[in-house]
KOLGU-4560 file (N, C-alpha, C; in nm, 3 decimals, padded with zeros to 5 digits):
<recs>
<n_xx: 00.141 n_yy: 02.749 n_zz: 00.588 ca_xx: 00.226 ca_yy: 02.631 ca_zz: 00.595 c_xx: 00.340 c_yy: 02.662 c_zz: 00.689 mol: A seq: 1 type: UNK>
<n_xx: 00.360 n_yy: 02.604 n_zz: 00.801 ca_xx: 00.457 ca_yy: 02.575 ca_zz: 00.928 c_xx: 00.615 c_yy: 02.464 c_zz: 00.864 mol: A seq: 2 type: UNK>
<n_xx: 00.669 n_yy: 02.562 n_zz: 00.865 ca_xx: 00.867 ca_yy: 02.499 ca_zz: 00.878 c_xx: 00.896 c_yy: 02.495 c_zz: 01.007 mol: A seq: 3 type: UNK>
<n_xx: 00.956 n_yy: 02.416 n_zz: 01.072 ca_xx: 01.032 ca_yy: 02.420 ca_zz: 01.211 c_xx: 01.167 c_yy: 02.358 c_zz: 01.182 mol: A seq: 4 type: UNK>
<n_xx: 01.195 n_yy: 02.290 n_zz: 01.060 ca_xx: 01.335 ca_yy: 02.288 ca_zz: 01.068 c_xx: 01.365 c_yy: 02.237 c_zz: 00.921 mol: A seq: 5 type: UNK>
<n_xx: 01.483 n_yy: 02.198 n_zz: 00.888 ca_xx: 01.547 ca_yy: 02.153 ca_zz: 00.795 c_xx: 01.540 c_yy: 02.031 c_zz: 00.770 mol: A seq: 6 type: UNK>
<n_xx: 01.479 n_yy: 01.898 n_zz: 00.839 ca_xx: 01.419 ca_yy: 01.782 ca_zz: 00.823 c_xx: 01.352 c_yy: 01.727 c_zz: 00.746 mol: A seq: 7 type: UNK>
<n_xx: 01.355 n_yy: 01.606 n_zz: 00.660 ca_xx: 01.263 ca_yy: 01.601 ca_zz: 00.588 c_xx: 01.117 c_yy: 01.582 c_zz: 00.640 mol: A seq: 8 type: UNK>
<n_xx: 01.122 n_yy: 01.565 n_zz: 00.764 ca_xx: 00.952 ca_yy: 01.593 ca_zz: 00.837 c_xx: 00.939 c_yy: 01.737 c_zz: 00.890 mol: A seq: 9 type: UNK>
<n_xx: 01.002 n_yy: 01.790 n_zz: 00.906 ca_xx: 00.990 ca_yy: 01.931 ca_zz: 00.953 c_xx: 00.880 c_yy: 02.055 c_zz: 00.945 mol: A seq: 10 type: UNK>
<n_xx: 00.788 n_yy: 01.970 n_zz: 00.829 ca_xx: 00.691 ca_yy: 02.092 ca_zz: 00.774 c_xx: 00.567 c_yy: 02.062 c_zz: 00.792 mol: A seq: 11 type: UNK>
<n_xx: 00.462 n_yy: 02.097 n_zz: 00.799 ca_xx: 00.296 ca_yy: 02.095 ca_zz: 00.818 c_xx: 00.289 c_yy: 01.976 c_zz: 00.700 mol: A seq: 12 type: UNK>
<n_xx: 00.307 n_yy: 02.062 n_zz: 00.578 ca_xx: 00.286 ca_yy: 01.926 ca_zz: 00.425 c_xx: 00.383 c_yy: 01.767 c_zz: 00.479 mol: A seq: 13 type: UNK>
<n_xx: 00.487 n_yy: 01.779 n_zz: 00.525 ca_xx: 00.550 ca_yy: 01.631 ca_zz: 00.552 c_xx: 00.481 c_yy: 01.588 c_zz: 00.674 mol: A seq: 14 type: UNK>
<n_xx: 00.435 n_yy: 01.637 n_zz: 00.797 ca_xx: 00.401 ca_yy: 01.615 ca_zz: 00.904 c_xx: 00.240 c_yy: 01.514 c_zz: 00.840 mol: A seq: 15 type: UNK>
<n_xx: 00.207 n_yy: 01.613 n_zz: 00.758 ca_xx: 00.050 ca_yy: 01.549 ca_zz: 00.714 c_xx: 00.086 c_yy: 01.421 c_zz: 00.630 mol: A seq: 16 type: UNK>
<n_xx: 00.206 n_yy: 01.427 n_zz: 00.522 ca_xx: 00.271 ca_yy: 01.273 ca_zz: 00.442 c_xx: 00.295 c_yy: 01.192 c_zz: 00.551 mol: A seq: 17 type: UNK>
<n_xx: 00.344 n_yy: 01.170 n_zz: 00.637 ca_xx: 00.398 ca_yy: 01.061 ca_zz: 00.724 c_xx: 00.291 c_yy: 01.046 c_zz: 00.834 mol: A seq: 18 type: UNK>
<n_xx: 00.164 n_yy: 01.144 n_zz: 00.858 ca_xx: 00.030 ca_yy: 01.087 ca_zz: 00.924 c_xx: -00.046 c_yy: 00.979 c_zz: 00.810 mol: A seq: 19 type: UNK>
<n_xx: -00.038 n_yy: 01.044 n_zz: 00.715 ca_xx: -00.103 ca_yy: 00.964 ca_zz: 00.605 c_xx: -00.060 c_yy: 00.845 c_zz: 00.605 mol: A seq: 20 type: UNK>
<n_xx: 00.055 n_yy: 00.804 n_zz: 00.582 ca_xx: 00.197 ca_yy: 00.679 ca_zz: 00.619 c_xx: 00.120 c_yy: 00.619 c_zz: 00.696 mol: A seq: 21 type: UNK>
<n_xx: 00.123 n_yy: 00.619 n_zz: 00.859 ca_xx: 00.115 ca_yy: 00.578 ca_zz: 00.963 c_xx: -00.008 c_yy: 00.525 c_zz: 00.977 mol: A seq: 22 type: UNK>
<n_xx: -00.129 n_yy: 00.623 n_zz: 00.947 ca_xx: -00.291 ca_yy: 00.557 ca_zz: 00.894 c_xx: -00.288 c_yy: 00.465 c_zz: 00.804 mol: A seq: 23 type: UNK>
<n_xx: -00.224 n_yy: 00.486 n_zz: 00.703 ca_xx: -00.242 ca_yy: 00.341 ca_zz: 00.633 c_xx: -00.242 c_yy: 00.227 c_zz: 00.638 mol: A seq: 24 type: UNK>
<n_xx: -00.078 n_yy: 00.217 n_zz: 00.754 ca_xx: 00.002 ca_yy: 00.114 ca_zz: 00.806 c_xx: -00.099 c_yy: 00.052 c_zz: 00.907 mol: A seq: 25 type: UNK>
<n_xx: -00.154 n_yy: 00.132 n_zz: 00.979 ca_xx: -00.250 ca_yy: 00.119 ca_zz: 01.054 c_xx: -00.348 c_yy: 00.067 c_zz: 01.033 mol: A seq: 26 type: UNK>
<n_xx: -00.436 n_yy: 00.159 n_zz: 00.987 ca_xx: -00.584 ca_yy: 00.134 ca_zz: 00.927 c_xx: -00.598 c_yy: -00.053 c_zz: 00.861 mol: A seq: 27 type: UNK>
<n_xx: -00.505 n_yy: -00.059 n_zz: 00.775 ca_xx: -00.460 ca_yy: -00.241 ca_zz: 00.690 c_xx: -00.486 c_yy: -00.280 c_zz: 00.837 mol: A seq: 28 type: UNK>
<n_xx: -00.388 n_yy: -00.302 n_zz: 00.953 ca_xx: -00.387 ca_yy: -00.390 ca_zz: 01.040 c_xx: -00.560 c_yy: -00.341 c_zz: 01.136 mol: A seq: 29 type: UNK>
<n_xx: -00.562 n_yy: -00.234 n_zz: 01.138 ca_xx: -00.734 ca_yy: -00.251 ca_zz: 01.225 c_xx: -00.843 c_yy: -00.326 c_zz: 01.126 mol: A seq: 30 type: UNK>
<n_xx: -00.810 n_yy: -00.279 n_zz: 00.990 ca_xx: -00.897 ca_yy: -00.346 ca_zz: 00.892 c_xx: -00.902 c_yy: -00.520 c_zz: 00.846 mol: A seq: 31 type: UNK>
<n_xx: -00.781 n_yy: -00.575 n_zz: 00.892 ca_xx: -00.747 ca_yy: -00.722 ca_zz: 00.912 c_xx: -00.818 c_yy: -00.816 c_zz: 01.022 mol: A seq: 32 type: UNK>
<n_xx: -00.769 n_yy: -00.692 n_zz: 01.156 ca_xx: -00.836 ca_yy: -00.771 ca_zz: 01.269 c_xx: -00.929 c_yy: -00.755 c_zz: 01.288 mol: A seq: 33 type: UNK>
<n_xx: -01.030 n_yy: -00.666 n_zz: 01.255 ca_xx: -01.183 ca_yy: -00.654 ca_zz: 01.238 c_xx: -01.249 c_yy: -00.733 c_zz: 01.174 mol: A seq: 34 type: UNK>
<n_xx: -01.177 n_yy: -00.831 n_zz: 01.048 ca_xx: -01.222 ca_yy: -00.885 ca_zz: 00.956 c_xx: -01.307 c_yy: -01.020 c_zz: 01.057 mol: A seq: 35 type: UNK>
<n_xx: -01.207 n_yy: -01.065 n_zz: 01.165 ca_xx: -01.234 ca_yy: -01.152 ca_zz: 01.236 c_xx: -01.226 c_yy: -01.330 c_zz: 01.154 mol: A seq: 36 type: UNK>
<n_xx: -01.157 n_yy: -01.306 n_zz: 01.059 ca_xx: -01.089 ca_yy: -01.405 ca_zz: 00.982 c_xx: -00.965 c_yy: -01.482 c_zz: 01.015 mol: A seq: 37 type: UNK>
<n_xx: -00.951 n_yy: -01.586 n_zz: 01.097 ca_xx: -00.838 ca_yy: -01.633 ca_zz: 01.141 c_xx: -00.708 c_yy: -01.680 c_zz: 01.012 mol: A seq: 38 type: UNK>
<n_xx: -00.784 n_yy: -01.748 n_zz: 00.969 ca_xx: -00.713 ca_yy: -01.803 ca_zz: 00.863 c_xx: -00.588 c_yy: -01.663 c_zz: 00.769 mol: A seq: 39 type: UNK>
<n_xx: -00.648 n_yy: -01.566 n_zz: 00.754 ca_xx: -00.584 ca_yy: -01.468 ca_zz: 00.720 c_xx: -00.478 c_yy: -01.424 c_zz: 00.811 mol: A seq: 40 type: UNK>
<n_xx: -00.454 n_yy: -01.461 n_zz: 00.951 ca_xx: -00.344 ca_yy: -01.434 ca_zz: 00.980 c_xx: -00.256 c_yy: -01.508 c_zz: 01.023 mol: A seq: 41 type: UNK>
<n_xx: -00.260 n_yy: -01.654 n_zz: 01.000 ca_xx: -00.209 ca_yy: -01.714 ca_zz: 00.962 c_xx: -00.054 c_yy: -01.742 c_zz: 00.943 mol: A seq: 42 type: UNK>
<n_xx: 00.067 n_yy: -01.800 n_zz: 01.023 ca_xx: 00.192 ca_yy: -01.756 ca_zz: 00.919 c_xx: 00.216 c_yy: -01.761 c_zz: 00.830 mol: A seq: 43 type: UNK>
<n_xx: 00.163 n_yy: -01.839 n_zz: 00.754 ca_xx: 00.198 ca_yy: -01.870 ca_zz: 00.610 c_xx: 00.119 c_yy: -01.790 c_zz: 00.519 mol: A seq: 44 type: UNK>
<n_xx: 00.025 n_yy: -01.695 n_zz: 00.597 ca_xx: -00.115 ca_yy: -01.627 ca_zz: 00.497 c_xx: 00.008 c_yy: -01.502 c_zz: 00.506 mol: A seq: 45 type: UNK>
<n_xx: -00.068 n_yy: -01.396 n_zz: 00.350 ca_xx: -00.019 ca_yy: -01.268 ca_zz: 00.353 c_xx: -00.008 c_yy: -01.152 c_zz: 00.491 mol: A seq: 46 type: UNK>
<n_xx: -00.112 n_yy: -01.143 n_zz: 00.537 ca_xx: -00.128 ca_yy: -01.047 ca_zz: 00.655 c_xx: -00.069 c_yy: -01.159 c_zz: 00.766 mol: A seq: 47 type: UNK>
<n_xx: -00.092 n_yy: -01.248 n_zz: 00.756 ca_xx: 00.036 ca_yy: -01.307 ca_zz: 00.939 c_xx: 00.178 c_yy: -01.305 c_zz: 00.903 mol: A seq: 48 type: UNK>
<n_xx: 00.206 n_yy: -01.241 n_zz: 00.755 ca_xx: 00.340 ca_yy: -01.144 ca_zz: 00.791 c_xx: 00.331 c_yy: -01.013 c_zz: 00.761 mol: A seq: 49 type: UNK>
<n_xx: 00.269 n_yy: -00.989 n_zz: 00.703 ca_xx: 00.250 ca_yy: -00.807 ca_zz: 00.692 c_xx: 00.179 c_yy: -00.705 c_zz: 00.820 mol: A seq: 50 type: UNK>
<n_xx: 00.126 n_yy: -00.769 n_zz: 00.876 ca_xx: 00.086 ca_yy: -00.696 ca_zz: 01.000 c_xx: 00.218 c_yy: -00.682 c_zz: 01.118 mol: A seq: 51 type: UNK>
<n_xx: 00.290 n_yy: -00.792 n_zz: 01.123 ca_xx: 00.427 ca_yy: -00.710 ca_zz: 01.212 c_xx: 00.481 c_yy: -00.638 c_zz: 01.116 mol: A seq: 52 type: UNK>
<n_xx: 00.471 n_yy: -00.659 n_zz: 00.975 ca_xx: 00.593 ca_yy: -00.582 ca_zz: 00.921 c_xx: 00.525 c_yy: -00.442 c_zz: 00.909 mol: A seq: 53 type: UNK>
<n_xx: 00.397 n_yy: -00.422 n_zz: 00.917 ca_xx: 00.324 ca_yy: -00.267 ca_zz: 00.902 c_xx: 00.371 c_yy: -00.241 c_zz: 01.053 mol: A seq: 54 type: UNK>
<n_xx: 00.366 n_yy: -00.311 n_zz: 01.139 ca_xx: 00.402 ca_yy: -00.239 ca_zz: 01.355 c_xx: 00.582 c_yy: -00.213 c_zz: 01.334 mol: A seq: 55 type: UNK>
<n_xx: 00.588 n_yy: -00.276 n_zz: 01.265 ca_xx: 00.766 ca_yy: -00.279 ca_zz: 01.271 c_xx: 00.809 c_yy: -00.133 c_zz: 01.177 mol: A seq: 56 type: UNK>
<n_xx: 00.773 n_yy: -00.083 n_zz: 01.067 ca_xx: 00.734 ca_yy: 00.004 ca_zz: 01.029 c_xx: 00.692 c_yy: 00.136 c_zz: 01.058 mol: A seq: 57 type: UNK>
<n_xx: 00.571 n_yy: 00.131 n_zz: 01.176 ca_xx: 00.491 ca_yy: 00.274 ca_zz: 01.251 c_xx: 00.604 c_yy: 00.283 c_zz: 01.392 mol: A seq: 58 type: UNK>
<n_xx: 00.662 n_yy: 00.162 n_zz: 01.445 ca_xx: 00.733 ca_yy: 00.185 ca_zz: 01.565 c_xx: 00.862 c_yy: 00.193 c_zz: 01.478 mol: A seq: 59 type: UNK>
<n_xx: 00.897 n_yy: 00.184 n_zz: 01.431 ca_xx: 01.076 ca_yy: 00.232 ca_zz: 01.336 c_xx: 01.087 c_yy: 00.407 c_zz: 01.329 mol: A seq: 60 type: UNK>
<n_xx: 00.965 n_yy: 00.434 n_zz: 01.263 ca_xx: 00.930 ca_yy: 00.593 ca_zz: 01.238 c_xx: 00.915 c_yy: 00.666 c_zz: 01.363 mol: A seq: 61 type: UNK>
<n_xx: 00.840 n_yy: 00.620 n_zz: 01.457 ca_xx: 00.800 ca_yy: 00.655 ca_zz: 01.620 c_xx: 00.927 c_yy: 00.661 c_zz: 01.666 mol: A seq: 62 type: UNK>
<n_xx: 00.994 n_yy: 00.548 n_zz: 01.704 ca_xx: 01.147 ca_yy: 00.523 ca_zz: 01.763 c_xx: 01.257 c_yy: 00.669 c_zz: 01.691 mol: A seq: 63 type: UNK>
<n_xx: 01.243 n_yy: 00.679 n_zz: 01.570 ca_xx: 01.335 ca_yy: 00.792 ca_zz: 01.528 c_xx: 01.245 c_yy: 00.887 c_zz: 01.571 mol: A seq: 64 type: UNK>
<n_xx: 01.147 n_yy: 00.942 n_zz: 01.586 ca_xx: 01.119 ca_yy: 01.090 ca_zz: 01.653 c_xx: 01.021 c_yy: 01.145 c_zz: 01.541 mol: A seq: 65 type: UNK>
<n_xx: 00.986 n_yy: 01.041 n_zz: 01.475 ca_xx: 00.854 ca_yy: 01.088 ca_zz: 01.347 c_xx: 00.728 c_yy: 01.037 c_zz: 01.446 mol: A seq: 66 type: UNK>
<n_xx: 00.635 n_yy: 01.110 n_zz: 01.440 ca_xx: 00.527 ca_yy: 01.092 ca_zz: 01.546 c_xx: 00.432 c_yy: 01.123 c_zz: 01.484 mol: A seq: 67 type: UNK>
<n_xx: 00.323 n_yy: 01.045 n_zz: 01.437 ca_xx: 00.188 ca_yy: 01.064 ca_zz: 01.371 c_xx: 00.115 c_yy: 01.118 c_zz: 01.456 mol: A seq: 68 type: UNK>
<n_xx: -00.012 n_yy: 01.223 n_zz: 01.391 ca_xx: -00.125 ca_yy: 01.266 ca_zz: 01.477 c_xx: -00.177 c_yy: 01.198 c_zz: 01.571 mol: A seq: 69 type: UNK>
<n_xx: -00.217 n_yy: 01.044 n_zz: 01.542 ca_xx: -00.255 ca_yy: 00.999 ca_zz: 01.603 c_xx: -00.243 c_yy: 00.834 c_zz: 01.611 mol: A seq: 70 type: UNK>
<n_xx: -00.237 n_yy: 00.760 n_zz: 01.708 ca_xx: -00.185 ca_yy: 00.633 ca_zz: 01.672 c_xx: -00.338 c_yy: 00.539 c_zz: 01.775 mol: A seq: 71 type: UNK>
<n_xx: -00.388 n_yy: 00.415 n_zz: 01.770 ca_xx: -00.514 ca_yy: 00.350 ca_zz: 01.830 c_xx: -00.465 c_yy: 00.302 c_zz: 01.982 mol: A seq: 72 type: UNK>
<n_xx: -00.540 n_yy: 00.284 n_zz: 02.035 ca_xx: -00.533 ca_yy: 00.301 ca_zz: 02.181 c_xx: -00.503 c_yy: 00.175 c_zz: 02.194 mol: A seq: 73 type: UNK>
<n_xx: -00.412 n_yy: 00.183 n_zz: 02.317 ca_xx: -00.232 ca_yy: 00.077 ca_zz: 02.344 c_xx: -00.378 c_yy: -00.051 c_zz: 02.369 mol: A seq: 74 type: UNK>
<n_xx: -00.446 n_yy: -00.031 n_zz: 02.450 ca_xx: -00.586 ca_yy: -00.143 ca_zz: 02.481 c_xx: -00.605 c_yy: -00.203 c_zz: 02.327 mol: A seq: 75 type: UNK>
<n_xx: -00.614 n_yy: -00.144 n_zz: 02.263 ca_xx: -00.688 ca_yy: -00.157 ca_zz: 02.103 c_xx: -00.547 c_yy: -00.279 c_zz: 02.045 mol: A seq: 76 type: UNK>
<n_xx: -00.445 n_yy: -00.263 n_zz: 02.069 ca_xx: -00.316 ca_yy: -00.322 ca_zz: 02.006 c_xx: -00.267 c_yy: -00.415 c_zz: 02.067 mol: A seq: 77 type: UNK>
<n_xx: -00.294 n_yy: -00.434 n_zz: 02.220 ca_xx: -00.309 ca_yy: -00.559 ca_zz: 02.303 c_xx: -00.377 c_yy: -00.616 c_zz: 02.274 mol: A seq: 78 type: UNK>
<n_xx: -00.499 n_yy: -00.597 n_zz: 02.238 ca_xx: -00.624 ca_yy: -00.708 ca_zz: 02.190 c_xx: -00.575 c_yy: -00.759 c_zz: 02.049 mol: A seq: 79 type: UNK>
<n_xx: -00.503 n_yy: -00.697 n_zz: 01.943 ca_xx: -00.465 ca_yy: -00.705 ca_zz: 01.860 c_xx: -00.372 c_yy: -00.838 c_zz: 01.854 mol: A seq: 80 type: UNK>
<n_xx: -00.243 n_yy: -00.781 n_zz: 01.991 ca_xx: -00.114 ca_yy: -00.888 ca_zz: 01.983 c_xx: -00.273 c_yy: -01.073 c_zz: 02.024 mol: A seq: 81 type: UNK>
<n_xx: -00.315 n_yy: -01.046 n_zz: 02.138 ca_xx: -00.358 ca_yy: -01.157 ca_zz: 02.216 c_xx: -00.436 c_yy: -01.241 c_zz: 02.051 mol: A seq: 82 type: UNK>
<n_xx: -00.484 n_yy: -01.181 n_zz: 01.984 ca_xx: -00.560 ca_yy: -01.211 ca_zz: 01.871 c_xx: -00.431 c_yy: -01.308 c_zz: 01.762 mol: A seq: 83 type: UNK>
<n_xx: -00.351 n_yy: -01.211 n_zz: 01.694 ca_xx: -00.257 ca_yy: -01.252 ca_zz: 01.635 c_xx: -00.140 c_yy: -01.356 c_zz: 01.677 mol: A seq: 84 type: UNK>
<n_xx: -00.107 n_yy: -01.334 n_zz: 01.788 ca_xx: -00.068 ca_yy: -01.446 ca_zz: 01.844 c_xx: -00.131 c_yy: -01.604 c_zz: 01.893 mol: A seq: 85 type: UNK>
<n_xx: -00.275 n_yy: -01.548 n_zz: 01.932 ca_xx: -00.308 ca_yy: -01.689 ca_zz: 01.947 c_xx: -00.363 c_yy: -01.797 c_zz: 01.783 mol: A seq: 86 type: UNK>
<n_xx: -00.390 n_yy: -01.729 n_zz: 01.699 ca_xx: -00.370 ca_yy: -01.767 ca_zz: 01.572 c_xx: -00.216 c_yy: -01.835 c_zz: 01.578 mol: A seq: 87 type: UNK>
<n_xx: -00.105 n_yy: -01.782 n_zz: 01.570 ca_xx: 00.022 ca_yy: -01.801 ca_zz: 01.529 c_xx: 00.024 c_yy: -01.924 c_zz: 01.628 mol: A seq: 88 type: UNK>
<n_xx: 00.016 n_yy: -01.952 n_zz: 01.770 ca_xx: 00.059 ca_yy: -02.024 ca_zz: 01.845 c_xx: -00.058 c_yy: -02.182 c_zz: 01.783 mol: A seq: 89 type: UNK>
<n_xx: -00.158 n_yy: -02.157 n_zz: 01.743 ca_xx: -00.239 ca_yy: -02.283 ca_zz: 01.710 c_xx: -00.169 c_yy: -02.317 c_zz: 01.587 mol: A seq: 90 type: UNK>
<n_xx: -00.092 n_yy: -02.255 n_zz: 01.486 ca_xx: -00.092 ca_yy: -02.289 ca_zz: 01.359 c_xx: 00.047 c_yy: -02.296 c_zz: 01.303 mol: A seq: 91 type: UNK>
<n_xx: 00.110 n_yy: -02.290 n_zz: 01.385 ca_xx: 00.267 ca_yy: -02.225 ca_zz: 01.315 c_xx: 00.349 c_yy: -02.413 c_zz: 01.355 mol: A seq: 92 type: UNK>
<n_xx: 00.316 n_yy: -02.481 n_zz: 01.405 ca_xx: 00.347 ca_yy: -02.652 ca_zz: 01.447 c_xx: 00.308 c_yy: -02.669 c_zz: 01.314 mol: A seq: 93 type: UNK>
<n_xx: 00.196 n_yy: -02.678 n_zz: 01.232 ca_xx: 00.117 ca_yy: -02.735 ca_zz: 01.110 c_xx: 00.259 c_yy: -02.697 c_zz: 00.961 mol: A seq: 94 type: UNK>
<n_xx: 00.351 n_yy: -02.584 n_zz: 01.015 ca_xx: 00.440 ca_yy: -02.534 ca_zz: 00.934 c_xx: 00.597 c_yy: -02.620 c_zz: 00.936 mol: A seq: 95 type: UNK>
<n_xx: 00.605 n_yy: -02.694 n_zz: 01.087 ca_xx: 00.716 ca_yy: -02.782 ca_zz: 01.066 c_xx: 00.837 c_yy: -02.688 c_zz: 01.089 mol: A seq: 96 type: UNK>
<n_xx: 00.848 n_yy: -02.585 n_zz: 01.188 ca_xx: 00.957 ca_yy: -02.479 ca_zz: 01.200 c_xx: 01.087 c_yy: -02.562 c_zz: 01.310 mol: A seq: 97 type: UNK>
<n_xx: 01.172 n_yy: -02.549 n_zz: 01.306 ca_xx: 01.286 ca_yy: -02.575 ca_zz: 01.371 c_xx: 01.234 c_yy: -02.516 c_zz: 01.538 mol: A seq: 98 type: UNK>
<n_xx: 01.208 n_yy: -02.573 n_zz: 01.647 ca_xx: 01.205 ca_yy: -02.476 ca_zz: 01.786 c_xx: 01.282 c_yy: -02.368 c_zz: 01.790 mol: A seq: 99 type: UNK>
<n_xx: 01.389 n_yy: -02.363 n_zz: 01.723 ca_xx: 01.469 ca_yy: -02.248 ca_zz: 01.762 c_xx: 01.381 c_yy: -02.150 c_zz: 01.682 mol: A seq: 100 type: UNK>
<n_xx: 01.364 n_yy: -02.129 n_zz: 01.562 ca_xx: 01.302 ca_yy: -02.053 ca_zz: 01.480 c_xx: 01.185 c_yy: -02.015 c_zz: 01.570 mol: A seq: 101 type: UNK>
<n_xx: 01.126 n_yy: -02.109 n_zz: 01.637 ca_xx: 01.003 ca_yy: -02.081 ca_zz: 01.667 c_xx: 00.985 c_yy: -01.984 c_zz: 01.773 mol: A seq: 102 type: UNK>
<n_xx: 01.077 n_yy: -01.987 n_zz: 01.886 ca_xx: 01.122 ca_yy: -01.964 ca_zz: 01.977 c_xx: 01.131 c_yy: -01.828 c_zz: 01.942 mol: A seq: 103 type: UNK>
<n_xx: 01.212 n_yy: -01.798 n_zz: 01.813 ca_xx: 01.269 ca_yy: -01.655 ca_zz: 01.841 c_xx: 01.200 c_yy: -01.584 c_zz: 01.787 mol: A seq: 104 type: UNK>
<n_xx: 01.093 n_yy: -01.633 n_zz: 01.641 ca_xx: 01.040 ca_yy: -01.577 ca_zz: 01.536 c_xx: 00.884 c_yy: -01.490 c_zz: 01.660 mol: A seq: 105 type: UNK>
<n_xx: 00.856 n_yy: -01.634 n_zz: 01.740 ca_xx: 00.742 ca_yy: -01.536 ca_zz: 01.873 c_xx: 00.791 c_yy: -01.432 c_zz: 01.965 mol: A seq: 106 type: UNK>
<n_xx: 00.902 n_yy: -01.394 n_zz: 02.007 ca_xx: 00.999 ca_yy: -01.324 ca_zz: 02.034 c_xx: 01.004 c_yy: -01.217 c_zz: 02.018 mol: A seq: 107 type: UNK>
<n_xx: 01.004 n_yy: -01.209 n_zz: 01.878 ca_xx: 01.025 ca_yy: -01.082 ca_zz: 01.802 c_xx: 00.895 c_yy: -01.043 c_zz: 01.757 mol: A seq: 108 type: UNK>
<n_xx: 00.816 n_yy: -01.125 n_zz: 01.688 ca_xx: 00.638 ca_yy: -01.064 ca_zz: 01.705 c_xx: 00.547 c_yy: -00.990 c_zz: 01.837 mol: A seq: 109 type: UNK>
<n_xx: 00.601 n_yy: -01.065 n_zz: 01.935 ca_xx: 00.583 ca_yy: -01.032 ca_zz: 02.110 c_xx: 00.677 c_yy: -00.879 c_zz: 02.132 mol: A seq: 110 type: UNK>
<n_xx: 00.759 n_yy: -00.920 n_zz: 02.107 ca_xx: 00.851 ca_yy: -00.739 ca_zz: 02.118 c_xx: 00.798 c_yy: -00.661 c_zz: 02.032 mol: A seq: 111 type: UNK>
<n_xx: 00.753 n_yy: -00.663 n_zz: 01.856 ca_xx: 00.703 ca_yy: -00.590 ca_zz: 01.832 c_xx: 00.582 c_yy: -00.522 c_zz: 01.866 mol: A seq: 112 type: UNK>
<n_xx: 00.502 n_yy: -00.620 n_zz: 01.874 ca_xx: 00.319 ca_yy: -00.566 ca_zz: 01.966 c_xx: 00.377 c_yy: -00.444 c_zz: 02.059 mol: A seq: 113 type: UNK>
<n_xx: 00.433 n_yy: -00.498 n_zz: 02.205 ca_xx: 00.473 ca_yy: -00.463 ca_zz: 02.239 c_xx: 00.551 c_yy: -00.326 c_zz: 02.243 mol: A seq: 114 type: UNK>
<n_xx: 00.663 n_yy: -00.287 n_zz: 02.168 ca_xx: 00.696 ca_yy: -00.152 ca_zz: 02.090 c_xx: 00.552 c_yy: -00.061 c_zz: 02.057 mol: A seq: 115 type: UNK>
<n_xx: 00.482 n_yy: -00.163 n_zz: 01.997 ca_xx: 00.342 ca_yy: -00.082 ca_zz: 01.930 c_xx: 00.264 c_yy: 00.020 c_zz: 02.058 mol: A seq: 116 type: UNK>
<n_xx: 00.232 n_yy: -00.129 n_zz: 02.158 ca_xx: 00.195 ca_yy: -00.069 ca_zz: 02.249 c_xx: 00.251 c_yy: 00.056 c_zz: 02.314 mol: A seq: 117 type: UNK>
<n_xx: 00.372 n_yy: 00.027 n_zz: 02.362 ca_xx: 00.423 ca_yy: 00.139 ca_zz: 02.400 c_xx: 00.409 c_yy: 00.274 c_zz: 02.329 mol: A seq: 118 type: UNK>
<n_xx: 00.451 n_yy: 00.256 n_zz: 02.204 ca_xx: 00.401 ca_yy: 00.387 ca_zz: 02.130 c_xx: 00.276 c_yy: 00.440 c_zz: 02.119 mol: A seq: 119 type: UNK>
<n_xx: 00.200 n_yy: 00.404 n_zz: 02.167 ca_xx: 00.036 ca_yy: 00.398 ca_zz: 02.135 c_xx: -00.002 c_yy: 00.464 c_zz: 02.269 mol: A seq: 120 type: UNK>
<n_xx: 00.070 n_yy: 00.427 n_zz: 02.394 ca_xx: 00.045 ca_yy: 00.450 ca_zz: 02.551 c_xx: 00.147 c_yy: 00.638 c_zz: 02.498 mol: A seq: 121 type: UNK>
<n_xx: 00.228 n_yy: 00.618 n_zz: 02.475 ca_xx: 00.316 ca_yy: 00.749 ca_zz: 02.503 c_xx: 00.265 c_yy: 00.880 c_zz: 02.415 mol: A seq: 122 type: UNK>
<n_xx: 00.205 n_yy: 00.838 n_zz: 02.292 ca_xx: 00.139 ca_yy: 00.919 ca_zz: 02.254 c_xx: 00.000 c_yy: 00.974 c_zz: 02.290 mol: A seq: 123 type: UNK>
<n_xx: -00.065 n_yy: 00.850 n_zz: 02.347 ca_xx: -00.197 ca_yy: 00.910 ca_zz: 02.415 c_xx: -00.155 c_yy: 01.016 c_zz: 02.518 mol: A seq: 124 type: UNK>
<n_xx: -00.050 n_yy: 01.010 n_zz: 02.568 ca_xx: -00.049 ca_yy: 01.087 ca_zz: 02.723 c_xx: 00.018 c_yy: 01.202 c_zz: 02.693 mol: A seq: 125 type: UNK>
<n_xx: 00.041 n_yy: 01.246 n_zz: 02.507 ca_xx: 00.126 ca_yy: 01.367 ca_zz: 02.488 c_xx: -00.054 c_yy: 01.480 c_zz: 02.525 mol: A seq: 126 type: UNK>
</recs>
C-alpha cells in the first residue's frame, strides 16, 4: 500500500475509493445513454437531472486535482452532450420555463458536457 501524502486521496486504498466514485458516476450516465430511451432524459424525468449532476460531480473532483484511473473518451461524452441536449431542446417548451431560465439552465448543461469533455481529452493524453 502507496502513501504520497497527507491528503485524504493520497493513498493507493483512497486513490482506488474515489476511482470507484467516478465509475459509478459514470457508468449511471453510460448506462442511461445506452438505454436509448428518450423520455428518460427528459427535464422533468429523474436522469435529465441527474446526469449533469453525476458530470458536475466527476468534473468538481477532476477540477480539484482528484483524477480517476480512468475517465470515457471526450468522443464518447460529445455524443453524450449532442444526445442529451437534443432531448432537452425538443421538450423543455412542453415545461413552460421563463426564456431566461431557459437560456441559462442550457448554458450551464452545455458548460458542463463540455468541462466533461475536457476532462476526458486531458486525461487520455496523461
Amino acid at each position: 500500500m502507496g502513501t504520497w501524502g497527507s491528503g485524504n486521496f493520497d493513498s493507493d486504498p483512497a486513490h482506488e475509493h474515489l476511482t470507484m466514485i467516478v465509475d459509478r458516476l459514470v457508468d449511471e450516465v453510460a448506462e442511461v445513454m445506452a438505454a436509448d430511451d428518450p423520455v428518460q432524459l427528459e427535464p422533468d424525468e429523474y436522469w435529465g437531472v441527474a446526469i449533469p449532476c453525476n458530470l458536475e460531480l466527476v468534473c468538481a473532483l477532476y477540477d480539484a486535482g482528484y483524477v480517476a484511473d480512468s475517465m470515457p473518451a471526450a468522443e464518447v461524452v460529445e455524443g453524450w452532450k449532442e444526445t442529451f441536449m437534443g432531448v432537452w431542446e425538443r421538450t423543455i417548451d412542453g415545461l413552460g420555463p421563463s426564456e431566461e431560465w431557459k437560456k441559462e439552465r442550457r448554458e450551464i448543461q452545455i458548460a458542463t458536457f463540455d468541462r466533461m469533455v475536457r476532462a476526458c481529452a486531458e486525461v487520455a493524453a496523461r
